[in-house]
ZAMARGU-4260 file (C-alpha; in steps of 0.2 Angstrom, whole numbers, plus 5000, padded with zeros to 4 digits):
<rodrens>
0) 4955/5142/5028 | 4966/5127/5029 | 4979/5122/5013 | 4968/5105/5010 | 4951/5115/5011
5) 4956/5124/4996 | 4959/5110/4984 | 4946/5106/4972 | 4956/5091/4963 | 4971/5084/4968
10) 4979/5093/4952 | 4978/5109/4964 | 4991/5101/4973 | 5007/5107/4966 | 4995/5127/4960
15) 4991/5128/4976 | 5010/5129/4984 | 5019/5131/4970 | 5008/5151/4967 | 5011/5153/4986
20) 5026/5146/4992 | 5037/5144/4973 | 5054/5143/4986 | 5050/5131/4998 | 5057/5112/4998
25) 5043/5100/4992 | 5054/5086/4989 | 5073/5079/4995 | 5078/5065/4990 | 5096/5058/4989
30) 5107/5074/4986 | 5090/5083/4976 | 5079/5094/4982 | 5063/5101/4973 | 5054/5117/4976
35) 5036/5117/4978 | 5036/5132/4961 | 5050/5117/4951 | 5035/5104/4954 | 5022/5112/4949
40) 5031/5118/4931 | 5037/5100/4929 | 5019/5093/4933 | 5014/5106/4919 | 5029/5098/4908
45) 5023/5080/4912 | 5004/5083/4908 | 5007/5094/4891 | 5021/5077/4886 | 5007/5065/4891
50) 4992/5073/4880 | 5006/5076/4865 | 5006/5057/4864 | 4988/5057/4861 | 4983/5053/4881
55) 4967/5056/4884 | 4959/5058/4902 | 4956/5041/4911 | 4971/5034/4898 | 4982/5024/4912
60) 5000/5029/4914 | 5010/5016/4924 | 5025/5017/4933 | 5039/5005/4937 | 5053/5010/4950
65) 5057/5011/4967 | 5056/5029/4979 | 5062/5046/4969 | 5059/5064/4967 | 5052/5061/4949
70) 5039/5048/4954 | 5030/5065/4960 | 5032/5076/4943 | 5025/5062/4933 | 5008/5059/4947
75) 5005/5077/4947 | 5009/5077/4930 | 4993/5064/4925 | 4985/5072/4937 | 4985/5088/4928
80) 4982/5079/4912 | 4968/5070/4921 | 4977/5053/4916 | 4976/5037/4928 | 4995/5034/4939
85) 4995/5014/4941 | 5012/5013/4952 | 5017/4993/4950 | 5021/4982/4962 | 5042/4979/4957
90) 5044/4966/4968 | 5031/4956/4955 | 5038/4940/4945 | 5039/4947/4925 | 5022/4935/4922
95) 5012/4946/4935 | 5019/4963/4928 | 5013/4959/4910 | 4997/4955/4917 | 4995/4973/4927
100) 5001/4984/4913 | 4988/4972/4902 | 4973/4974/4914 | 4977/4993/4916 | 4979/4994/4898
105) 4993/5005/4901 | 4998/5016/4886 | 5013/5025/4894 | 5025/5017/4906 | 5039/5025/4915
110) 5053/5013/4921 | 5066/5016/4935 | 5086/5011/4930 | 5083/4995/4940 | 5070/4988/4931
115) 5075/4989/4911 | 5081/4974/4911 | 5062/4967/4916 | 5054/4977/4905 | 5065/4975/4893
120) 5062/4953/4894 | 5044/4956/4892 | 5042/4970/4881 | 5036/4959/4865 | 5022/4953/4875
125) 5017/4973/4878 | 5008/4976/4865 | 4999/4990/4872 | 5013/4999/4879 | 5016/5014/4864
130) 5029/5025/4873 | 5041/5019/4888 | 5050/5034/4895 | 5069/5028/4905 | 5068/5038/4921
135) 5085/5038/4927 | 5091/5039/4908 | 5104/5029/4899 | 5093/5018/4889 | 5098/5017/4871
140) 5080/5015/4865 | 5068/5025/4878 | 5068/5044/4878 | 5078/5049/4895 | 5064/5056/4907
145) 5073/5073/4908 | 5075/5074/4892 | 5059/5070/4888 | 5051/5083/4902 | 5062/5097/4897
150) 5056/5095/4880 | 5037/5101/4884 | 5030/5117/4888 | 5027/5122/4905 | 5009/5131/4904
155) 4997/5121/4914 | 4986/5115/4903 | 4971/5118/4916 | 4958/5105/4911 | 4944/5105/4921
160) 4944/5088/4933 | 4927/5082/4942 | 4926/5074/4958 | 4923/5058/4952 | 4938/5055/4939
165) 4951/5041/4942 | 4967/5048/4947 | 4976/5032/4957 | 4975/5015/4954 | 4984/5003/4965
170) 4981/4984/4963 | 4980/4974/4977 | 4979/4957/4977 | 4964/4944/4972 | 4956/4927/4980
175) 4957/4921/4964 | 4976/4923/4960 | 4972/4940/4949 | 4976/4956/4954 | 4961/4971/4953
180) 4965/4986/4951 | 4959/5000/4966 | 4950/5016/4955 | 4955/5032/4969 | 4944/5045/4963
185) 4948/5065/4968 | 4931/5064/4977 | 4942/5047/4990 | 4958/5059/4990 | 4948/5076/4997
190) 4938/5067/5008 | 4954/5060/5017 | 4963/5077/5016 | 4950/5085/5025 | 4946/5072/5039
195) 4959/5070/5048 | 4956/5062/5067 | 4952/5075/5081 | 4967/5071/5093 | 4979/5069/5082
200) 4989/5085/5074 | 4987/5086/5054 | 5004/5091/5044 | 5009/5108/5045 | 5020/5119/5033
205) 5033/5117/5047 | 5034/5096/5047 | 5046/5089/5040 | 5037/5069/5036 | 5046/5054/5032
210) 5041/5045/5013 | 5049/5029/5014 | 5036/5014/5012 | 5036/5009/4994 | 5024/5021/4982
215) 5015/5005/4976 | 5007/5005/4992 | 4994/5017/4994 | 5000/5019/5010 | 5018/5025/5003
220) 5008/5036/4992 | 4997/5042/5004 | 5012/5049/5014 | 5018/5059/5000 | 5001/5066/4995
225) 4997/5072/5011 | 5014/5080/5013 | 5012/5091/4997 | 4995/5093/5000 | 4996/5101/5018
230) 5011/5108/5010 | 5026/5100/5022 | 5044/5096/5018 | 5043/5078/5011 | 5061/5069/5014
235) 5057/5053/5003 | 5070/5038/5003 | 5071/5023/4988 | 5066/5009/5001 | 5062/5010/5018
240) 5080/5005/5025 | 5081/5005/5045 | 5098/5013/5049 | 5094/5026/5031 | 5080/5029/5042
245) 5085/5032/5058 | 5099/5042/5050 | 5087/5057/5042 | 5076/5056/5057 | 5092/5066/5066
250) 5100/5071/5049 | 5084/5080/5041 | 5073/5084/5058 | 5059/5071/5052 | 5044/5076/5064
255) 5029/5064/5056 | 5035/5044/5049 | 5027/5028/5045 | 5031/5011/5043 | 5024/4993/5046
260) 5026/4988/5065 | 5042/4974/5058 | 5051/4992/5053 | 5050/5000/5071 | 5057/4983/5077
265) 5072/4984/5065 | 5074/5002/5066 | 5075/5000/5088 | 5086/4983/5086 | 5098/4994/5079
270) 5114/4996/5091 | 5115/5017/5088 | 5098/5017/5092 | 5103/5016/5109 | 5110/5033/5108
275) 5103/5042/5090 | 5093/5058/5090 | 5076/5054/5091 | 5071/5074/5098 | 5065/5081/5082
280) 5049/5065/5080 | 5032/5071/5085 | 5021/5057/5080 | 5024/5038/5070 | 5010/5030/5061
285) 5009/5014/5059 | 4998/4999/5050 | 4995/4984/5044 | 4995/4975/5060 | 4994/4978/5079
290) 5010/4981/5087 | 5018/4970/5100 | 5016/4976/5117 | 5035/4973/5119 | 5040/4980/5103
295) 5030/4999/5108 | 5037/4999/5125 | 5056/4999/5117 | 5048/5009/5104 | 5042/5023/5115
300) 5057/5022/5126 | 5070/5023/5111 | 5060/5034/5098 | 5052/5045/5112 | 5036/5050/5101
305) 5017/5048/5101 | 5013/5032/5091 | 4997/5034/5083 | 4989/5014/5073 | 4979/5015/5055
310) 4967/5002/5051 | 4963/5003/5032 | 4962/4997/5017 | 4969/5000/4997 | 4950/5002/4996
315) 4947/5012/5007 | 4959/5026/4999 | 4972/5020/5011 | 4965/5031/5025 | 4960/5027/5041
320) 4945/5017/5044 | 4951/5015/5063 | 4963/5024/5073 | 4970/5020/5089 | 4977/5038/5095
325) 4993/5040/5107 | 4984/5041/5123 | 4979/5021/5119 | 4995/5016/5117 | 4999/5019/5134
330) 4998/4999/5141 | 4986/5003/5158 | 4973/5008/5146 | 4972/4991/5138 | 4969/4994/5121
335) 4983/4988/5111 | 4978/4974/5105 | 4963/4985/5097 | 4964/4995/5079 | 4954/5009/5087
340) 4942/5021/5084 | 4932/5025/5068 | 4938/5039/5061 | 4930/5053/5057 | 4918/5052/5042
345) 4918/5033/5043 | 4902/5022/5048 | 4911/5008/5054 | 4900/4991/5058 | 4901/4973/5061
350) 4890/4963/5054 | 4886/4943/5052 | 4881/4935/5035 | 4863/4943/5033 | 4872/4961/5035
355) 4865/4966/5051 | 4874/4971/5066 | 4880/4959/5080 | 4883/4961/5096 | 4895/4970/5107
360) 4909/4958/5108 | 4903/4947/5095 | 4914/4943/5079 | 4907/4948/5063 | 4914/4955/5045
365) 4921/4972/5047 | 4910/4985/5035 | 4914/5003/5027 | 4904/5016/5021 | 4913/5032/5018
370) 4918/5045/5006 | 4935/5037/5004 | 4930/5020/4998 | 4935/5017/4983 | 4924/5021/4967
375) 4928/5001/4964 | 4939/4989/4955 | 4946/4993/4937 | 4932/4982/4926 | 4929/4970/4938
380) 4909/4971/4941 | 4910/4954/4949 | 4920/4958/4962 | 4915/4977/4964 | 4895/4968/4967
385) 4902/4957/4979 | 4914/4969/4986 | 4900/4985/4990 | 4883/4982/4994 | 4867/4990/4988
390) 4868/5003/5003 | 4886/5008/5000 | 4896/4997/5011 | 4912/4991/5008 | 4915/4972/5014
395) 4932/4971/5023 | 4933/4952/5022 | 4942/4955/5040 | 4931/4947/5055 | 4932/4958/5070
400) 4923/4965/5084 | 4919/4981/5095 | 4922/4982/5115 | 4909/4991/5126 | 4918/5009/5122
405) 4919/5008/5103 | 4936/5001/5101 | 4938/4988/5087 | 4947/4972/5087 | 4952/4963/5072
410) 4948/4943/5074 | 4953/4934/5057 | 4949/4937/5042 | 4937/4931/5032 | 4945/4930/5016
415) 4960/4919/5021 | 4973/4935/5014 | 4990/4932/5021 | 4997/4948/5031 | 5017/4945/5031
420) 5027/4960/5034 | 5013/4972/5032 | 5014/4963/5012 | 4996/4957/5006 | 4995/4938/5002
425) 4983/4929/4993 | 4983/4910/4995 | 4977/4906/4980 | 4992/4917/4970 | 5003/4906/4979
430) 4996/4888/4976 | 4993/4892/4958 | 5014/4895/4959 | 5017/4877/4966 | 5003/4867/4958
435) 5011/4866/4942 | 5028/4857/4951 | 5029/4840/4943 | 5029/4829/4960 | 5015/4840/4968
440) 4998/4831/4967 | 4989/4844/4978 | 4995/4862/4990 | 4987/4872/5001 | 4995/4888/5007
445) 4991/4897/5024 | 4998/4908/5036 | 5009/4903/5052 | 5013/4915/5066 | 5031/4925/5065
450) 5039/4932/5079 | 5046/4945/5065 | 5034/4945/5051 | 5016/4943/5061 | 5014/4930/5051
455) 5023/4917/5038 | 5019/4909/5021 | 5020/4891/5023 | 5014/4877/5012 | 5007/4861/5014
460) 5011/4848/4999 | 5003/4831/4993 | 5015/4824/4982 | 5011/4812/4967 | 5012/4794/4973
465) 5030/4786/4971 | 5037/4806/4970 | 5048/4814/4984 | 5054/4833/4982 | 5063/4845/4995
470) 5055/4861/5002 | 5069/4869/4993 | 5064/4863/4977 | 5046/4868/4980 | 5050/4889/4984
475) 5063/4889/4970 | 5049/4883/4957 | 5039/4896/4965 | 5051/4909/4964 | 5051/4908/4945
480) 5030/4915/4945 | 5029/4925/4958 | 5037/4941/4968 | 5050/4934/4982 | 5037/4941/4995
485) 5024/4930/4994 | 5036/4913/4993 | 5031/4901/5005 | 5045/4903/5021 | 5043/4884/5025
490) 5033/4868/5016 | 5026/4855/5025 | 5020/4838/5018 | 5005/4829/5022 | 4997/4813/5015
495) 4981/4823/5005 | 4973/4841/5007 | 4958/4843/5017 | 4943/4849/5007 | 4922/4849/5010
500) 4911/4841/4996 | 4912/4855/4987 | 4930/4854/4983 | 4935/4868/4993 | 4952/4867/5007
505) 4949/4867/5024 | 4959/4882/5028 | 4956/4882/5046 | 4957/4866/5050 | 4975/4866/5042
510) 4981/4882/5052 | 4973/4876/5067 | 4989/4868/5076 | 5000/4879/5070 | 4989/4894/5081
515) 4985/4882/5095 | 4989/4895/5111 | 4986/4911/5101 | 4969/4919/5108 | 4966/4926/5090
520) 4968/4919/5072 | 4979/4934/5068 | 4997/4938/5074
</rodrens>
């Protein structure tokens, strides 16, 4: 019986490994490196801390700090304590923080060296926070994380979990300009353990995988979890830096990676990439967007490994809901422009606006229903009623369609997100950034093609009458409310916005001439 098929509960994680293989590396990370038997007592030390400040299970724990080692101790740890891990976006604006750790209604929050100073500016306006633990130490109020671990017993405390308990919550961002809060259940995490696609190898005790997105993305969690849980070597690094990467790739033998289709670019435009050693790679995942036909030739030629595309969603656990395996990547078998096949355990469909299936080849809303959807958001019925429907399916808001052979294509998407970088954007965050600007009347906010970035931010102004105002004064308005990500990368100006009776923009009809020659409305 496989590692994965042995876990009831993520919790069983760190037992599992840590009972039968105490010596092996779980975790290196910078000069560290954490045996599988060190995790699971620290997990133990976390949870026993936790539930001595009065946490009890479902009580969210957040955390704010780029890659490390300790992120994993203090996941396990909740995990063991059946607490809630929220891992916070850092790249937020201080207004958009406050408002997660509010909306989670963290009690605990852990905080990377980096971002004291953050917390520190809005810890007044915290008023549910009771304890804040400094991770990397050195803070003259906080309890220094090691300290504070080291103070707890290390006896698991072995609570029972059930499948349907939170155990992740990642927020991902809203129409409305709110954040919701994903609710990942053990029941979403087991079902994606278990399912891996047919044709393409699962970890092994012998891989040696890559942890380098950020761990407010599911998908950088999700490299980490399935690392520990199929009980491989996981070399995590604090941000996914092209030449760090392409050094451990030779450095530490990294045989399984992922990263966001922009990364393989800069990792191959890289002059030593001409001549690093690629020999150890099996297999690179990608996601968030198709990669450039260009891009995975000089990929394939440089990196010398089977690329293997993700199509999913924070909702959908992270997991794939498509996969487009290595033998499609090669260009004659002209599917790269597709996200794939449904992967195992996933009813994919494409629907129109009554919910029933379309045709081959026709463009309809993308639909879900699978054991790793998410449970729903964090007290948002609203959104979770709209989101799920009465028979289970989750509502992508992406428009796509299938060939003849099964093969999904994405088309647009329906709810007007912003994919830039692989990042997430949300029009409506970033109007409600610029609308409060003195000379700006009206904005709209869409999303251009980039050669780099798939696609850009850009903004579109009406000023008041008898007001001028540069572009630059716009995004530096902007940059004061939200995270740098989601600036616009360019404004444009235009006499009024376009908008039906009903007061909403015509979207569309303002992204129409910046797509004209693109045969699809994504890049």
């Amino acid at each position: 019986m496989s590692d994965v098929a042995r876990l009831t509960c993520v919790a069983d994680i760190s037992r599992l490994h840590g009972r039968e293989r105490p010596d092996a590396i779980a975790i290196d990370f910078k000069d560290r490196t954490t045996t599988f038997g060190e995790l699971d007592r620290r997990a133990s030390q976390v949870a026993n801390g936790l539930i001595g400040l009065g946490l009890a299970p479902g009580d969210r724990v957040g955390y704010v700090g780029k890659n490390q080692d300790r992120f994993w101790d203090v996941v396990l740890g909740t995990f063991k304590s059946r607490t809630v891990i929220a891992a916070l976006n850092w790249r937020l604006a201080p207004p958009e923080i406050r408002f997660v750790v509010d909306d989670a209604e963290c009690r605990v929050l852990f905080v990377g060296r980096d971002f004291y100073p953050l917390i520190e500016k809005i810890r007044g306006e915290l008023p549910g926070v009771e304890t804040i633990v400094a991770m990397d130490g050195g803070h003259p109020e906080w309890p220094a994380y090691e300290d504070w671990r080291d103070a707890q017993t290390d006896a698991d405390p072995m609570l029972p979990s059930q499948p349907d308990d939170d155990v992740l919550q990642i927020y991902t961002s809203g129409t409305t300009g709110l954040p919701k809060g994903v609710c990942i259940t053990n029941a979403n995490y087991l079902s994606l353990f278990l399912n891996p696609p047919p044709d393409v190898p699962a970890y092994g005790h012998d891989d040696v995988v890559l942890v380098a997105m950020p761990f407010f993305h599911v998908a950088g969690v999700n490299m980490g979890m399935n690392a520990l849980a199929h009980g491989a070597k996981a070399i995590v690094l604090q941000e996914p830096d092209p030449r760090e990467i392409l050094r451990v790739i030779h450095v530490k033998g990294i045989t399984q990676g992922m990263a966001v289709p922009a990364v393989i670019l800069a990792i191959i435009q890289l002059p030593e990439a001409a001549t690093a050693d690629f020999s150890s790679l099996k297999r690179w995942t990608y996601g968030g967007s198709p990669i450039p036909q260009d891009v995975l030739s000089r990929a394939t030629q440089v990196m010398g490994c089977g690329f293997m595309q993700a199509y999913g969603l924070t909702e959908t656990t992270g997991g794939p809901v498509t996969y487009l395996p290595p033998a499609d990547h090669d260009p004659a078998r002209g599917k790269l422009r597709s996200c794939g096949l449904a992967a195992p355990g996933r009813e994919v469909r494409v629907v129109n606006a009554e919910g029933r299936d379309v045709p081959v080849g026709s463009v309809g809303e993308i639909v879900v229903r699978a054991p790793c959807v998410m449970k729903g958001y964090w007290k948002r019925p609203e959104a979770n009623a709209e989101a799920i429907d009465a028979d289970g399916f989750f509502h992508s808001g992406d428009a796509g369609y299938f060939d003849d052979e099964g093969y999904l294509y994405i088309h647009d998407r329906v709810k007007e997100m912003i994919v830039s970088g692989g990042e997430n954007i949300y029009p409506a965050e970033v109007e409600n950034a610029i609308a409060g600007h003195p000379a700006v009347q009206d904005v709209a906010v869409i999303g251009v093609p980039d050669p780099r970035w798939g696609e850009a931010v850009k903004a579109i102004v009406a000023t008041h009458a008898g007001h001028t105002v540069e572009p630059s004064e716009i995004i530096a308005f902007a940059r004061e409310r939200i995270a740098g990500y989601k600036l616009p990368k360019s404004v444009d100006f235009a006499d009024a916005i376009p908008r039906n009776p009903s007061g909403k923009i015509l979207r569309r009809d303002l992204r129409k001439p910046y797509w004209e020659g693109y045969e699809r409305q994504v890049n």
